[in-house]
C-alpha positions in Angstrom: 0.0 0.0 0.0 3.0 1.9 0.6 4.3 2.8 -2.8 0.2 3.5 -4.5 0.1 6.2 -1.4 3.8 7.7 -2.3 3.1 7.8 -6.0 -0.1 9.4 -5.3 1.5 12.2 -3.4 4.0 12.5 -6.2 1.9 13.1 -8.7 -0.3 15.2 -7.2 2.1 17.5 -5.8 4.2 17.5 -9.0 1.1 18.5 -11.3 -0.5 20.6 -9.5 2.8 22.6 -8.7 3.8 22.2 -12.4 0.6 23.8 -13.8 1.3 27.0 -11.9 3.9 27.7 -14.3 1.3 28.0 -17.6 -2.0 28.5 -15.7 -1.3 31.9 -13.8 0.6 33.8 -16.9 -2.8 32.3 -18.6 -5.2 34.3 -16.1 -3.1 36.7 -16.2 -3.4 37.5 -20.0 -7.1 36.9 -19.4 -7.5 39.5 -16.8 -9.3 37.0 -14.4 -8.3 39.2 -11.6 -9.9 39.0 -8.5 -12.4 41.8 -7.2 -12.5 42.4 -3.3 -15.5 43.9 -1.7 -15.5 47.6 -0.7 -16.5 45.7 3.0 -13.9 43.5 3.5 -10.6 44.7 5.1 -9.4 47.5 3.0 -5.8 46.4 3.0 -7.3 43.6 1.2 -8.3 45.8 -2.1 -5.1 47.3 -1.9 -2.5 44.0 -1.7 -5.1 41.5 -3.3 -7.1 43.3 -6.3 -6.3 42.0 -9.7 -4.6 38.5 -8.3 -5.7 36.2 -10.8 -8.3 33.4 -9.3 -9.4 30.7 -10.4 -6.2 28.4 -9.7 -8.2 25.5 -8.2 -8.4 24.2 -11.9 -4.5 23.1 -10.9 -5.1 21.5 -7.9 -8.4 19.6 -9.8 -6.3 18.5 -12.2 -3.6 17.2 -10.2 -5.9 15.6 -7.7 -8.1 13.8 -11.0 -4.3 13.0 -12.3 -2.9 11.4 -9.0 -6.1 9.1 -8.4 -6.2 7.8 -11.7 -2.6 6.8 -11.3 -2.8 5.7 -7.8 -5.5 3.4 -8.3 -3.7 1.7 -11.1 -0.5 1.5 -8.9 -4.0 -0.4 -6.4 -4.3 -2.5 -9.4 -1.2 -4.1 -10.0 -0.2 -4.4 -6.7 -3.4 -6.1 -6.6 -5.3 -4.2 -4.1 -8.2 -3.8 -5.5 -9.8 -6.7 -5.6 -12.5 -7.8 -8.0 -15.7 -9.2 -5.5 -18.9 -7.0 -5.2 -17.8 -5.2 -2.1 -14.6 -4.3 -4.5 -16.2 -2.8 -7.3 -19.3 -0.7 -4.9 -16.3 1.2 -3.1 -14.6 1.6 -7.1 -18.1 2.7 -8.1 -18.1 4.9 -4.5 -15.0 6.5 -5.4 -15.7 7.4 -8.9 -19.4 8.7 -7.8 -17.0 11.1 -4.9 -14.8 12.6 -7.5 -17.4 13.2 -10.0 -19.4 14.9 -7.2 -16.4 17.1 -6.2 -15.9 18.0 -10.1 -19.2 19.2 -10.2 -19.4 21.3 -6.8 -15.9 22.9 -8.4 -17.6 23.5 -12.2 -20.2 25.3 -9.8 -17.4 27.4 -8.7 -16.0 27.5 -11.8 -19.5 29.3 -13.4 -19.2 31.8 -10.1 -16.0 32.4 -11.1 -16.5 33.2 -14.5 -19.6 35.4 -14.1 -17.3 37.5 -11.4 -14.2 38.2 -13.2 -16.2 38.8 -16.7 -18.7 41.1 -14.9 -15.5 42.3 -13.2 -17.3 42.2 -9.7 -17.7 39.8 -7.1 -21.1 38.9 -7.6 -21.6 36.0 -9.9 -24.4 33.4 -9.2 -27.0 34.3 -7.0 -27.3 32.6 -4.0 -30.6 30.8 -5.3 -29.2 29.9 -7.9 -26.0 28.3 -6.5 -28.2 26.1 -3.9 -30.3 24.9 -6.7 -27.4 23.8 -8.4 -26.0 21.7 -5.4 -28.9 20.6 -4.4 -29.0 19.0 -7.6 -25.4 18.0 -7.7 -26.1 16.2 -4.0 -29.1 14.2 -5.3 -27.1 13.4 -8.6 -24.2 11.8 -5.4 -27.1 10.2 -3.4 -28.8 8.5 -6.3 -25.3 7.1 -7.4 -24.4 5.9 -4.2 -27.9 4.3 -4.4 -27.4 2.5 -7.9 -23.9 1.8 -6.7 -25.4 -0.7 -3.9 -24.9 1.4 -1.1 -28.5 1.4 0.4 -27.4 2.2 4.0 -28.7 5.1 5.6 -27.5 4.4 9.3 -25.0 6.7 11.2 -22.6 5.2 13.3 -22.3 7.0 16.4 -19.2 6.0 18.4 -19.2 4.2 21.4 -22.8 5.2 21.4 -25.1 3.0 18.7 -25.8 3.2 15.4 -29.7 4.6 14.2 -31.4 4.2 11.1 -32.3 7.0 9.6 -34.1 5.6 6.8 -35.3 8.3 4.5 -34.5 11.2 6.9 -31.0 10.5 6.5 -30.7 12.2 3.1 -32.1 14.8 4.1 -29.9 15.3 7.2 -27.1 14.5 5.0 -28.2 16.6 2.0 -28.1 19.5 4.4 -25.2 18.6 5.8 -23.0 18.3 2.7 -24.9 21.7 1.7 -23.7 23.3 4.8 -20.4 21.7 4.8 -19.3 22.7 1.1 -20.7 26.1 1.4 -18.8 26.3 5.2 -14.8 25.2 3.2 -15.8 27.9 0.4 -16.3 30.6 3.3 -12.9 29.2 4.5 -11.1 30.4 1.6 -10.5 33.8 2.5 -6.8 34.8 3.2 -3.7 33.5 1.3 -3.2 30.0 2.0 -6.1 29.3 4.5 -8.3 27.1 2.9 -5.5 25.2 1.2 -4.0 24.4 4.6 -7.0 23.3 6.8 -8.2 21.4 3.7 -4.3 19.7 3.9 -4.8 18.7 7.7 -8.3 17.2 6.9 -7.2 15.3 4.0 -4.4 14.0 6.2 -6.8 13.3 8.7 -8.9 10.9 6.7 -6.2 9.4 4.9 -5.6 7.8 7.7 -9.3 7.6 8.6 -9.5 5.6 5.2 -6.9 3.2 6.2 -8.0 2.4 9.5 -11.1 1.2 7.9 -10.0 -0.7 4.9 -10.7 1.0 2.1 -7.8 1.8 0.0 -9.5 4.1 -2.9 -10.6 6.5 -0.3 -7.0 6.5 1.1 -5.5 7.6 -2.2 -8.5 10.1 -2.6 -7.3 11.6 0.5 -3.5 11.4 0.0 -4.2 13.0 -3.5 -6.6 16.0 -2.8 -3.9 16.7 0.3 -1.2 16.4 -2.4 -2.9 18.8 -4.2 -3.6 21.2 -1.8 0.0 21.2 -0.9 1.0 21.9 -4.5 -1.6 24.5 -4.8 0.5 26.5 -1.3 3.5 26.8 -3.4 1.7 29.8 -5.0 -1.2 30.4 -3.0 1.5 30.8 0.6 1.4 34.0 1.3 1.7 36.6 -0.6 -0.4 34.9 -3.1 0.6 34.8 -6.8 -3.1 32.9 -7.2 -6.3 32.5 -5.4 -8.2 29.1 -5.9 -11.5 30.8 -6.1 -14.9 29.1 -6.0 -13.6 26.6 -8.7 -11.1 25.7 -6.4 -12.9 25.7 -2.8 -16.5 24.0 -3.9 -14.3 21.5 -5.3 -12.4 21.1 -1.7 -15.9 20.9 0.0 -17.1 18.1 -2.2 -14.0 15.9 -1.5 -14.5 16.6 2.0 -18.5 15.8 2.3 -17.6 12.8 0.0 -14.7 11.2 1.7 -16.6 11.3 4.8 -20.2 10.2 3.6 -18.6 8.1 1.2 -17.0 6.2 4.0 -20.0 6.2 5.9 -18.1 8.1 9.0 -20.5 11.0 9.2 -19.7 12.0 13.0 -16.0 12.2 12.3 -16.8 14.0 9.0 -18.5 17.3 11.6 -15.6 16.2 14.2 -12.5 17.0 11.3 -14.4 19.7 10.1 -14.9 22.1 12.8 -12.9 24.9 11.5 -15.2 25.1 8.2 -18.4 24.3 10.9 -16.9 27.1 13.1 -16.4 29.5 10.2 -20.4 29.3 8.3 -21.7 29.4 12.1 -19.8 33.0 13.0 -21.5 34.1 9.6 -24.7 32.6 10.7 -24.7 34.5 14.1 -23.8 37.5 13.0 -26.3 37.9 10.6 -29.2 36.8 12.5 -27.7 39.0 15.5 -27.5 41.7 13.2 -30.8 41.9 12.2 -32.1 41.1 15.9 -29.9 44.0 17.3 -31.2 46.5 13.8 -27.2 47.0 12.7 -25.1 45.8 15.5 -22.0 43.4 15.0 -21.0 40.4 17.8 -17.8 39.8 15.5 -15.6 42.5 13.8 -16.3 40.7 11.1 -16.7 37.7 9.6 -15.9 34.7 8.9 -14.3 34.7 11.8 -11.0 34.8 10.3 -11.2 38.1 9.2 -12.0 39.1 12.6 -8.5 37.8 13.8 -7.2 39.9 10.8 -8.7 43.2 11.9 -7.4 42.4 15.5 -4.0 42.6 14.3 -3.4 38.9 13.7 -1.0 38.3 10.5 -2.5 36.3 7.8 0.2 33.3 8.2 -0.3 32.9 12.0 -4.0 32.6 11.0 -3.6 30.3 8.8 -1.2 28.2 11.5 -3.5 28.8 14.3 -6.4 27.3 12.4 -4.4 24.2 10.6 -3.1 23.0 14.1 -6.8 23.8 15.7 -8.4 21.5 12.7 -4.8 18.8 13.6 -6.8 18.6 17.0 -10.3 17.8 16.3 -8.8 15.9 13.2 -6.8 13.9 16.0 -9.9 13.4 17.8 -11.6 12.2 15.0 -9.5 9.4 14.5 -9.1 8.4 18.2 -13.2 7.7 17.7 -12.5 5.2 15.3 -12.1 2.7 17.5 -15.5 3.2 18.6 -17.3 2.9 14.9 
């Protein structure tokens, strides 16, 4: 298992890092520069404007690149296997990365509308739900077809209810909130690129506890990528990943932990995206129950830290290592699945 894992990384860090090299002088000569809001931090208009986005397309591509070749790597080390159980977590896998290719050509449309409008308003917000909405049942119904019927969570070292129909909803919701929480994430240089590393990490070895070697290299390869992705995203950014780039994070991370049927850990590692959409949440509603007051300075609540003084790199530390701990919790729960 070893070597799949290793060439995974490889190829995904290599790629991604590669791409860099022809895709930002591409954006560049496009002019898909990014816009920043008159409300964010100001210093933010004046060191950021213009910095081409859309560089998740790298990291997509290097992540697609290093699964294909780390499941053929599976294969001839014969890993795979060939019984039923085999082929529904092939099927599984394939139905996570197509779902995560569509969240990111979501962000890709945002993206598009945004830097050709030359604003940063590109969907609405309708009309991004409807889209994942649909992109979530399109996951579901595979999953379905795939022979993954199961709708029980596993609760650890507490039981294990079935949902029955009520789970897709739960879920549906879930992976709704969850994307949409990772895409709020990516909001200073390097952030969501980071936190998305430590997750990744996290259920790599999530997947391997468990057995189930596809999702491993899922995880070792969207990790790899986000690491090549850092190499011009650390800051001072040379790219942003934009929508394209962070929808396509939040469907591997929905994915990787519906698809492995570990929901609870899934909310466990993902607390810093969870923590992120809820300061939104809270200050909106207590915005409009105060008529114009603020809890936060801002939010998401990494901004906050920003206009507290806080430099964007020890923001982006602080919240990797405080993901490393609930993603070390995570896996200590395992054992109770």
């Amino acid at each position: 298992m070893l070597l799949p894992i290793i060439v995974t990384a490889f190829v995904a860090i290599a790629v991604t890092a590669v791409l860099g090299f022809a895709l930002i002088p591409w954006l560049r000569k496009l002019k898909f520069g990014q816009t920043i809001l008159d409300i964010g931090p100001i210093w933010h208009k004046k060191d950021k404007q213009g910095t081409p986005t859309m560089g998740g397309i790298m990291f997509i591509i290097g992540t697609i690149a290093a699964v294909t070749v780390g499941m053929i790597f599976l294969g001839i080390n014969g890993q795979l296997g060939y019984d039923e159980v085999a082929q529904q977590n092939l099927f599984k896998l394939i139905a996570a990365v197509a779902a995560a290719f569509f969240f990111g050509f979501i962000g890709f449309l945002d993206d598009f509308i945004k830097v050709k409008k030359k604003q940063n308003e590109g969907l609405t917000p309708m009309q991004k739900i409807i889209l994942q909405v649909l992109v979530i049942a399109a996951y579901f119904t595979a999953k379905y077809l795939c022979g993954d019927t199961s709708t029980i969570i596993k609760f650890p070292f507490l039981g294990e209810p079935d949902l029955h129909f009520f789970y897709y909803i739960i879920m549906g919701l879930a992976m709704l909130y969850i994307v949409n929480a990772v895409n709020l994430n990516d909001g200073i240089d390097g952030l969501c690129g980071s936190v998305t590393f430590v997750y990744c990490i996290v259920f790599a070895i999530i997947s391997a506890m468990l057995g189930y070697a596809g999702f491993t290299v899922l995880s070792v390869a969207t990790a790899g990528g986000c690491l090549g992705f850092l190499i011009w995203n650390w800051h001072p950014a040379k790219v942003f990943m934009g929508d394209t780039g962070s929808m396509f994070l939040g469907g591997i991370v929905v994915t990787l932990g519906i698809g492995l049927h570990v929901e609870v850990l899934m909310v466990i590692a993902a607390a810093v995206y969870i923590w992120e959409a809820l300061t939104v949440l809270i200050q909106t509603t207590y915005f409009k129950i105060t008529h114009g007051k603020r809890l936060f300075k801002m939010t998401p609540i990494h901004h906050s830290f920003e206009m507290r003084g806080w430099k964007e790199v020890k923001i982006v530390i602080v919240f990797s290592l405080i993901g490393a701990v609930f993603g070390a919790a995570a896996i200590l729960l395992v054992q109770g699945l």
